[in-house]
N, C-alpha and C positions, 0 to 999 in steps of 0.2 A: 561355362556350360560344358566345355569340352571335358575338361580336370574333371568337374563332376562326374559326368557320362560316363567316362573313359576310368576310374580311379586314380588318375595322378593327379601329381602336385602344378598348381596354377605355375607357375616358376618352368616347370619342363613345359608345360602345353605351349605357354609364349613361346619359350627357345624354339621348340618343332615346327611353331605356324613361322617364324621368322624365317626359319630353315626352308621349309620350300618357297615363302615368297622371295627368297632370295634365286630360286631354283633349283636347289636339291633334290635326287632321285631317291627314292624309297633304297635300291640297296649300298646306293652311297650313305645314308645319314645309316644303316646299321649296321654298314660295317665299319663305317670312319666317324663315325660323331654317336660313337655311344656313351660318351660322357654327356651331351646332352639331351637325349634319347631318355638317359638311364637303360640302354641295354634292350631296348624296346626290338623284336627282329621283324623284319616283314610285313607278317603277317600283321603284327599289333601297327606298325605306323600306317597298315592300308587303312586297317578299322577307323584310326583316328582321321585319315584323308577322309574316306568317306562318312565320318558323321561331321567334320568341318565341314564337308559340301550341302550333305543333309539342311546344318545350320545355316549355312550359307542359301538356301531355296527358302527354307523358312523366311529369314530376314528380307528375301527380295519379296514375298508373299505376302511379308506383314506391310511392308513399303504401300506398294500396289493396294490393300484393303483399307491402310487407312486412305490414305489419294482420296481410293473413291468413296468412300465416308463422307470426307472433309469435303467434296464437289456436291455431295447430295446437302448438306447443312446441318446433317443428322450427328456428326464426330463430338461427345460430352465429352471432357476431362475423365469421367468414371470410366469409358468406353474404353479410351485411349489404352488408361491404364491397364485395360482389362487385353487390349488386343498385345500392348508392349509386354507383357508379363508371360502372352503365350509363348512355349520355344516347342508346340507339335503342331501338324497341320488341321489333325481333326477338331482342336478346341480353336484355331484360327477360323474354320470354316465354319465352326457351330456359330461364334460370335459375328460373323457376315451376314449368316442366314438369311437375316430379316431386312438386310440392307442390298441383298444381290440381286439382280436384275433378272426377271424371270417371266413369260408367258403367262399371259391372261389366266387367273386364278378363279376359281369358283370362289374364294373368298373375295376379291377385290369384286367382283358381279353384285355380291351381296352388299359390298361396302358403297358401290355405285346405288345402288336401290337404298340406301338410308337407312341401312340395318347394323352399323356402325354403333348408333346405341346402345341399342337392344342388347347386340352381343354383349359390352361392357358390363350392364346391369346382371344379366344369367353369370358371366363369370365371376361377378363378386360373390352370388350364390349367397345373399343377405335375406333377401326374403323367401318365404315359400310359396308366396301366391303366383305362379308360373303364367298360367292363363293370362291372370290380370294383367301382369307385364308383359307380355305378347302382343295381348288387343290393344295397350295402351300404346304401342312403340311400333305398329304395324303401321305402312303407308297405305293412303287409302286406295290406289290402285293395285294392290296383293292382297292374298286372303291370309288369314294369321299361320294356316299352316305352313305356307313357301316362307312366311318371314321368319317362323321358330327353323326349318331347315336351314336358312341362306344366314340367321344367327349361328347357329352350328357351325357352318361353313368357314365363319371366321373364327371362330373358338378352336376350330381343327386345325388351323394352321398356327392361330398362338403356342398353343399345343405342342405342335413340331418344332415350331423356334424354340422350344423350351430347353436350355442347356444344361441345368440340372437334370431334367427327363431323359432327354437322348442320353447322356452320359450313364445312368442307370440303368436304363434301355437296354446298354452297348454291352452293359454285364451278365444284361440279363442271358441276352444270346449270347456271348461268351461261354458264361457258364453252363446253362440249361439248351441251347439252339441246338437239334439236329438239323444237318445235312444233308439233304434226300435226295436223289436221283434217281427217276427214273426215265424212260421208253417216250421221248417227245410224241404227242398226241401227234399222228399221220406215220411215227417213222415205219418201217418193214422190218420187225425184227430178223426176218428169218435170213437176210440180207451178208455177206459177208462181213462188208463194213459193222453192221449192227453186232453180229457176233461176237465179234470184237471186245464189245465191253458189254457182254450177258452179264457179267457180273451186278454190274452197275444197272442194268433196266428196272430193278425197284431195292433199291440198296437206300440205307440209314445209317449213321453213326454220329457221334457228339461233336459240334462243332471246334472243339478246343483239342480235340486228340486225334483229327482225319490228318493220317501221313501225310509230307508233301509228296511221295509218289502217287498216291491212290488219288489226290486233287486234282496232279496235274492231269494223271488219264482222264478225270469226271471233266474237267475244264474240257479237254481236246475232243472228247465227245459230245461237249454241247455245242464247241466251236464249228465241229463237222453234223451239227444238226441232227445230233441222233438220240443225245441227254438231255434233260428240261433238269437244271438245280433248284433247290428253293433252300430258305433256312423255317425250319418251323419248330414255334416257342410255346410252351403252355401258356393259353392264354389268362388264367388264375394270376402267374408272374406275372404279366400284363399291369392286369387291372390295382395290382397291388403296390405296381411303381405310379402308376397313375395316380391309386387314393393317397400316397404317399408325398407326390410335388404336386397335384393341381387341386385333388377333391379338399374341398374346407369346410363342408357342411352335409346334412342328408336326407334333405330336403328335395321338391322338383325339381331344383334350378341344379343341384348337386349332380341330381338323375342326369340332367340333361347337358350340362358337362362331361359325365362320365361318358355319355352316346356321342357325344362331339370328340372328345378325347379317343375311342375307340374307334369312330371313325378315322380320323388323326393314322393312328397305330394300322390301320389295315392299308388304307391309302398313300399314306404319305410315309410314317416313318419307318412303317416294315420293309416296303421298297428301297426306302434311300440308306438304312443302317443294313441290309441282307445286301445290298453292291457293295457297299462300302466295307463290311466287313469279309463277303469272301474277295474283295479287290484286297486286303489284306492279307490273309490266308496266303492267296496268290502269289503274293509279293514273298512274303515268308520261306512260298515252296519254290518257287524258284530260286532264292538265294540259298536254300541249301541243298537244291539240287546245283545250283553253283559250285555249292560246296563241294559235293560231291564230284565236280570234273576239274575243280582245284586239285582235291586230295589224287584224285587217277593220275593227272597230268603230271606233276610232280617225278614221281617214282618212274615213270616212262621215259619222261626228258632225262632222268639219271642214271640209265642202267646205263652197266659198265660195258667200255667200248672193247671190241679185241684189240685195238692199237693200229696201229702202222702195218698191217699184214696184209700180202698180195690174196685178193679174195677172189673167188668166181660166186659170182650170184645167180640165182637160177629164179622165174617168175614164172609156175607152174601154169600149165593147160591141158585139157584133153585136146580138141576137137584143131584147135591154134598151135599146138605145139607149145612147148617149155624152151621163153628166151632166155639166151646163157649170155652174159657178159665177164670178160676178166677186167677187174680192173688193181691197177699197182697198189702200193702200201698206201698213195696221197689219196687213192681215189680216181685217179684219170682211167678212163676207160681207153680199154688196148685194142679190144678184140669183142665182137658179137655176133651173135648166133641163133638156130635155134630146132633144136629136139623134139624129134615124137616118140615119145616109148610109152605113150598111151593111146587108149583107141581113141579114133578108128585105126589110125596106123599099124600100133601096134610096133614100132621099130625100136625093139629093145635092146639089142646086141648092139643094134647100129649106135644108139644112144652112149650106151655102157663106153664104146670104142672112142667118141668124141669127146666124154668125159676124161677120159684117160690121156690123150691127146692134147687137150685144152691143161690141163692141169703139169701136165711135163713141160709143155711147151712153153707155155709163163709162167713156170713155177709158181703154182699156189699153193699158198699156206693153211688156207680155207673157204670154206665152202656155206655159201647162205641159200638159206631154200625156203623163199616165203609161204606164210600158213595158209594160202587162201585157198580155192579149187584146184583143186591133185595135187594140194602138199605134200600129205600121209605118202600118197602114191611115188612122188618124184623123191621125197626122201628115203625109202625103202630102194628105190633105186642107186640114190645113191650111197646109200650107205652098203650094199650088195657089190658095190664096186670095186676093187681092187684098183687101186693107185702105186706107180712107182717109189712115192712118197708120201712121208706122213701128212694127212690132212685131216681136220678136224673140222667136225660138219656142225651147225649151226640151224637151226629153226627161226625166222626173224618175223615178227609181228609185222603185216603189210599191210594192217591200216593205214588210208590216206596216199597209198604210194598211188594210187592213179589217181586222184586227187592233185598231186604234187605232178604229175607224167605232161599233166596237161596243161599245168599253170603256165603263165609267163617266164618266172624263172626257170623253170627246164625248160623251154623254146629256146631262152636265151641259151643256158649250160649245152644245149644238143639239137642244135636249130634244123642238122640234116637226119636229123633218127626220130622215130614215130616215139608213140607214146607207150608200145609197151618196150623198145629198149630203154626209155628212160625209167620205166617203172623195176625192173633192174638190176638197173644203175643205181635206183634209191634203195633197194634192199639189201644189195652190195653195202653201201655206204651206210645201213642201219648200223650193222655188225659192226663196222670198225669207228663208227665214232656216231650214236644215236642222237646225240642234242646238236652234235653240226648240222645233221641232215633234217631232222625234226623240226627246226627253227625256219624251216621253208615250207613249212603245211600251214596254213590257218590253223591255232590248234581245237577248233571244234570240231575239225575235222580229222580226227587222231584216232577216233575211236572208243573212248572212252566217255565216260559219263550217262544222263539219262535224262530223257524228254526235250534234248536240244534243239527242238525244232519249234519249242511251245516256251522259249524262253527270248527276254528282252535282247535279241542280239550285242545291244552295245552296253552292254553291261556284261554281259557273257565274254565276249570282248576284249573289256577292258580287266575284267579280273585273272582271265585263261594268260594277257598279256604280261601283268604281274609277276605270274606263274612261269611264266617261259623267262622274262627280264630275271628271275631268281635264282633261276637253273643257270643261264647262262654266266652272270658275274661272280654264281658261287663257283663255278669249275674254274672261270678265267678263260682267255683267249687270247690266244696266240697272234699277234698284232700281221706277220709275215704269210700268212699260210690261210689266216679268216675267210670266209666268202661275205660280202654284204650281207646275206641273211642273220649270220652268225652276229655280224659287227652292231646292223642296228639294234641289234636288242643288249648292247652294250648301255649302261646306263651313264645318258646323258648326248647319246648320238643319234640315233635316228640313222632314215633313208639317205635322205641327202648328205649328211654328213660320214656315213659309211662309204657312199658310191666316191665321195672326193678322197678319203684314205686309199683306197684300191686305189683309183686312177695316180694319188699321189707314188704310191708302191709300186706300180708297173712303172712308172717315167723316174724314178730315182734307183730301180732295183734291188728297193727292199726298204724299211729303217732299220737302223745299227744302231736304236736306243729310244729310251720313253722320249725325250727333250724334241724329238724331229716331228710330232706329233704338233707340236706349237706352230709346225711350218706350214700345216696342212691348209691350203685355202677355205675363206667360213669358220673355222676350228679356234675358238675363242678361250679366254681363261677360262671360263666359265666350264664348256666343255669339255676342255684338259681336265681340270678338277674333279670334274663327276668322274670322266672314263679312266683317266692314268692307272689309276690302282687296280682294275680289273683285266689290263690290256697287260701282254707278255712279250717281251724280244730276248729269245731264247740265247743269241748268239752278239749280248749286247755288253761292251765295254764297262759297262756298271754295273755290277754283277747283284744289285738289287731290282735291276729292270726285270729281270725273271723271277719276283718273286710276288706275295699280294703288300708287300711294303709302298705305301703313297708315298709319291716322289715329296711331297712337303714334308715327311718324317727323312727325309735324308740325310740331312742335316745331325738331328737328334739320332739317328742309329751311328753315325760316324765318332757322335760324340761318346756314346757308350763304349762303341767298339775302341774310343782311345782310352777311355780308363781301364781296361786290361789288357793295354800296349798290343792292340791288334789293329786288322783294317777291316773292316766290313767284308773282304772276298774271305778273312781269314777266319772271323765268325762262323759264316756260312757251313751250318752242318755239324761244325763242332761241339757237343753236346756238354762236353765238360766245362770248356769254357763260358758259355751261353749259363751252365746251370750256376757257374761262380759269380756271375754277375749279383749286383744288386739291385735289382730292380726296380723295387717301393720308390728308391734314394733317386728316380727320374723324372717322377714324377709332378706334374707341374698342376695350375688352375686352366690350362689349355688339354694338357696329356694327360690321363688320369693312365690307374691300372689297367683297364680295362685293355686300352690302345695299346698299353707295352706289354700285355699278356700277347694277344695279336701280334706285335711284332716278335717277341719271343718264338712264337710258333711256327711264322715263316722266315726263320732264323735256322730254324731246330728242321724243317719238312719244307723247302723251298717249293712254288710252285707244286704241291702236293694235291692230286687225280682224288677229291673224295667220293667219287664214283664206284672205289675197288672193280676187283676182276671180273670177268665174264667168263659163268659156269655154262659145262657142256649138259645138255637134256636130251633125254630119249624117252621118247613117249610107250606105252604098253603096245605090243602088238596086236593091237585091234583094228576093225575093220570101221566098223558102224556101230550103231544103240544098239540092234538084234542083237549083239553081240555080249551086253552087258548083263550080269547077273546080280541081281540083289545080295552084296555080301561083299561083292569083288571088292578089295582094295587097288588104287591106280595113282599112278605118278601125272600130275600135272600144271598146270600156269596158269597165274590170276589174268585174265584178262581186262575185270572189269570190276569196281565195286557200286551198291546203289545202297540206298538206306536199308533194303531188305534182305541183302545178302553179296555173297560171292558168285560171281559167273566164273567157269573155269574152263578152259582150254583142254581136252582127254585128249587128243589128234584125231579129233573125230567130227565130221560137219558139226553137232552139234555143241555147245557149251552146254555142262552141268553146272548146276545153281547147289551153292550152299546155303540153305537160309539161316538170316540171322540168330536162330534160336540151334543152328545147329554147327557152330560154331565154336563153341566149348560150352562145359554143365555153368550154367550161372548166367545170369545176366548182361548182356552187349549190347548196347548202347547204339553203336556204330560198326560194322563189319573194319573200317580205318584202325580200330583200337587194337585189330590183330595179325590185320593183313596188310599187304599194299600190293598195286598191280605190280607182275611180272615175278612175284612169289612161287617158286617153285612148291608144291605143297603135293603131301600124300592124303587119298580121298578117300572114303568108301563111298559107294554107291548103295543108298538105303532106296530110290524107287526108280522105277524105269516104264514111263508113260511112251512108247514106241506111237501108237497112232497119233497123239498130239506133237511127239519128238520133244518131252522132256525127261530130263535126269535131274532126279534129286540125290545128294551129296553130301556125306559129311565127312569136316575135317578131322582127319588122324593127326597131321602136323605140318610145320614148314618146315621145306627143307633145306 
């Protein structure tokens, strides 16, 4: 099922399920087992995790429905086959229907009153004489009308079990269902809250093309009690799936099917197919709004670090003051502070003099100045400033830094300093190295993505986790210098097994190579295997420990490196040699090319930053929106992507939205297919709504 699903071959799908029940992590099998992979990266082996789990729910569901079959006495040979051959939940659940346990029925009332007949007879729908089989099949304490309704009754629910029906049904609204939302009877439009989503108080569209943004907002407004959703179907398509699986004839008995059956359809199966199908929709919008704080989180975790440089970071405020900490190239904080050069104070000279001061005094190299309240303000200051020294000044996205000010981890890192020097400290350390410090926020809480708050947390979760676990083994980590944060999201280690590498590092004073790894208490092959190749010792006797070369290929690069009478330190780097190799010629039924192209490469670019440099940005000197003129072109930074466009960063309280459609002449799909956050980009400003505080925006380019 998976091979199917997925398009590969039954032969790789075994290899990969064997693969993780052996316990293999996603960026271990693709970066070291893409001979049995076929090459498959990330993203493609999540997909396959998650529809092996998928399957795997199925198979326990199917378990579970026959059990309880087989306990009722009800389980045929035909059934079984019918439940074994399901591999989706909704035709498991169509086939239970009739066997699932459920609250006193208007149909079972009528089956209790002896109307069990009756019904039988009208649904063969053989004769025409209706009456007559009424009065004949009526008990004699009912009048023949309750017994023609309380036949009905049970015709309605045959009706609904019908899995042919429903399944047609399911198309029908698929295809033809609108949407509707409006103004829940009692809410207050005029209401804040209600304002909110005017849009939606009597809003329609086709159930197969409603965005997943526009759902999730109608969903969050019905959840806060101020939306009523329905799915509404012509009811012509109706009756026409009906004459289609139940009507056989067109006669009274036909008639009165059909009224049973429509009954059925208003009662029973429009309710249980309109949940079930926008519980689907649901599911849909959320995973790719998933999608969508996958594709943000990505590009954010990778911006390039400035390095090793003594930085002063500044955490902007009017009314609080602007705290200033210096901290060295590692990141240790030296020195903190903190500045008024905005009102009420107003202490601008005095600022201007302690920036001057702080920056001789611990030589710093650079200057971070987070975006949030009095960024614009504090970076016009400082950038106004005259320094003994060259210093280059930095704008750092501080999403999350209070977030992170207050967590555990900064208690622990700065147990006697409040929470706005640690908040800081983390802006400090965006600049010189964003995926070390980023790797200590939850990342839903990063800033990025949309409607995170209307989404299944542990599924948000676990894919944002992915996403961070990708970042971090694709850059690599430095074994000597990691924090926990950084370490567990090494693949294959985790909390506890991070916290005992540190503890191991402080009481031996460092490792002096991959192999000491093996010593670490808990730290099993197992875990070796996954993490060695992603973990770094810079200053290690085996000059492939610094590279992403798996210590299990060591062996085989040794052996290469003897057929052109070198050693492995002597390979390293040297491009001529490296290119006279033969490569094909190493290839094994274990190594294919794939693995020695890889080693090739970090052969050729050891331990190689594919993060690149970090560019300097200066925003238009603007103040505010009043500010903006329809026509203006402006320099500015992706903040954010959603299915409907670009949010963008002017240095202005507000972000400008690019909408999708204004994003180049033609068709897009996805704003991803052009952008990605922290995109530096040139804008024009096509509208400027000042009392709502929106900018609309279009892209001139990236730059």
């Amino acid at each position: 099922m998976l091979a199917k699903t997925l398009a590969i071959p039954n032969k790789r799908a075994n290899s990969i399920i064997r693969l993780i029940e052996e316990g293999a992590t996603l960026p271990f099998m693709a970066r070291y087992r893409k001979e049995v992979t076929g090459g498959m990266d990330e993203l493609e082996l999540g997909r396959f995790i998650d529809e092996w789990t998928r399957l795997g729910e199925v198979e326990k569901r199917r378990t579970s429905i026959l059990k309880s079959i087989e306990d009722q006495g009800k389980l045929t040979d035909e059934l079984r086959a019918q439940i074994e051959s399901a591999w989706d939940m909704t035709t498991l659940e169509d086939l239970y229907l009739p066997y699932k346990s459920k609250r006193k029925t208007k149909a079972d009332t009528a089956i209790e009153n002896g109307l069990l007949p009756l019904a039988k007879q009208i649904m063969a729908q053989r004769s025409s004489d209706l009456e007559g089989m009424v009065l004949r099949n009526t008990p004699s304490r009912m009048s023949p009308e309750d017994a023609l309704t309380g036949a009905k009754h049970i015709i309605a629910e045959w009706v609904n079990e019908r899995i042919a029906l429903r399944k047609q049904l399911r198309r029908v609204i698929e295809r033809e269902g609108q949407l509707t939302s409006k103004l829940k009877r009692g809410a207050d439009a005029s209401t804040e809250e209600a304002q909110t989503y005017r849009d939606y108080h009597d809003h329609s569209e086709s159930v197969r093309r409603v965005p997943s943004h526009r759902f999730l907002a109608m969903r969050r407004g019905e959840k806060q009690g101020i939306l009523s959703l329905s799915i509404q179907v012509n009811v012509t398509s109706v009756e026409s799936a009906i004459d289609r699986y139940v009507i056989k004839g067109h006669g009274e008995c036909a008639q009165a099917v059909m009224d049973a059956s429509m009954d059925a359809w208003k009662r029973l199966l429009l309710p249980s197919l309109s949940t079930e199908i926008l519980n689907e929709i649901g599911e849909k919008a959320q995973e790719s709004a998933i999608d969508v704080f996958a594709v943000n989180l990505e590009p954010l975790l990778l911006q390039p670090p400035v390095g090793q440089v003594r930085t002063l970071a500044i955490d902007p405020g009017f009314r609080t003051g602007c705290k200033v900490v210096c901290l060295d190239e590692h990141g240790t904080l030296l020195h903190n502070e903190t500045i008024y050069p905005h009102p009420p104070q107003k202490e601008y000279g005095e600022a201007q003099k302690k920036l001057r001061t702080l920056v001789a005094s611990y030589k710093m190299d650079a200057i971070a100045i987070g975006n949030g309240t009095a960024g614009r303000e504090t970076e016009n200051l400082v950038r106004s400033t005259r320094f003994d020294r060259e210093v280059k000044v930095y704008v750092v996205n501080e999403d999350g830094a209070s977030i992170y000010s207050a967590s555990k981890i900064a208690r622990q890192e700065f147990p006697d300093k409040d929470v706005t020097v640690r908040g800081a400290v983390s802006i400090g350390r965006r600049l010189q190295d964003p995926l070390a410090e980023l790797v200590k926020i939850e990342p839903q809480h990063i800033g990025v993505g949309q409607y995170q708050h209307d989404l299944d947390p542990n599924r948000l979760n676990e894919r944002l986790s992915r996403v961070v676990e990708k970042c971090v083994n694709r850059v690599g980590v430095e074994l000597n210098s990691a924090s926990t944060s950084l370490l567990e999201n090494v693949a294959g280690l985790g909390p506890a097994l991070s916290q005992a590498i540190v503890e191991f590092r402080n009481e031996k004073g460092g490792f002096t190579n991959r192999k000491q790894l093996k010593d670490v208490p808990r730290l099993g092959a197992k875990a070796f295997q996954q993490a060695a190749g992603f973990l770094r010792v810079a200053d290690s006797d085996e000059v492939l420990d610094n590279t992403g070369v798996h210590p299990e290929r060591y062996a085989l690069v040794k052996t290469i490196a003897k057929s052109v009478k070198k050693t492995p330190a002597e390979l390293v780097r040297n491009r001529e040699v490296i290119e006279s190799i033969d490569w094909p010629s190493f290839a094994s039924e274990e190594v294919g090319i794939p693995t020695l192209e890889d080693i090739k490469q970090e052969l050729l670019q050891p331990a190689r930053d594919p993060r690149g440099e970090v560019k300097v940005f200066e925003f238009a000197k603007i103040k505010g929106i009043e500010e903006l003129n329809v026509g203006q072109e402006l320099p500015g930074i992706v903040t954010n992507l959603t299915d409907f466009g670009a949010f963008v960063d002017l240095g202005i309280k507000q972000n400008g939205l690019i909408h999708i459609s204004r994003l180049k002449d033609g068709y897009v799909s996805h704003p991803s297919e052009i952008l990605q956050v922290q995109n530096h980009v040139s804008v024009r400003v096509e509208e400027v709504d000042v009392q709502r505080n929106r900018i609309g925006l279009r892209l001139i380019e990236v730059l």
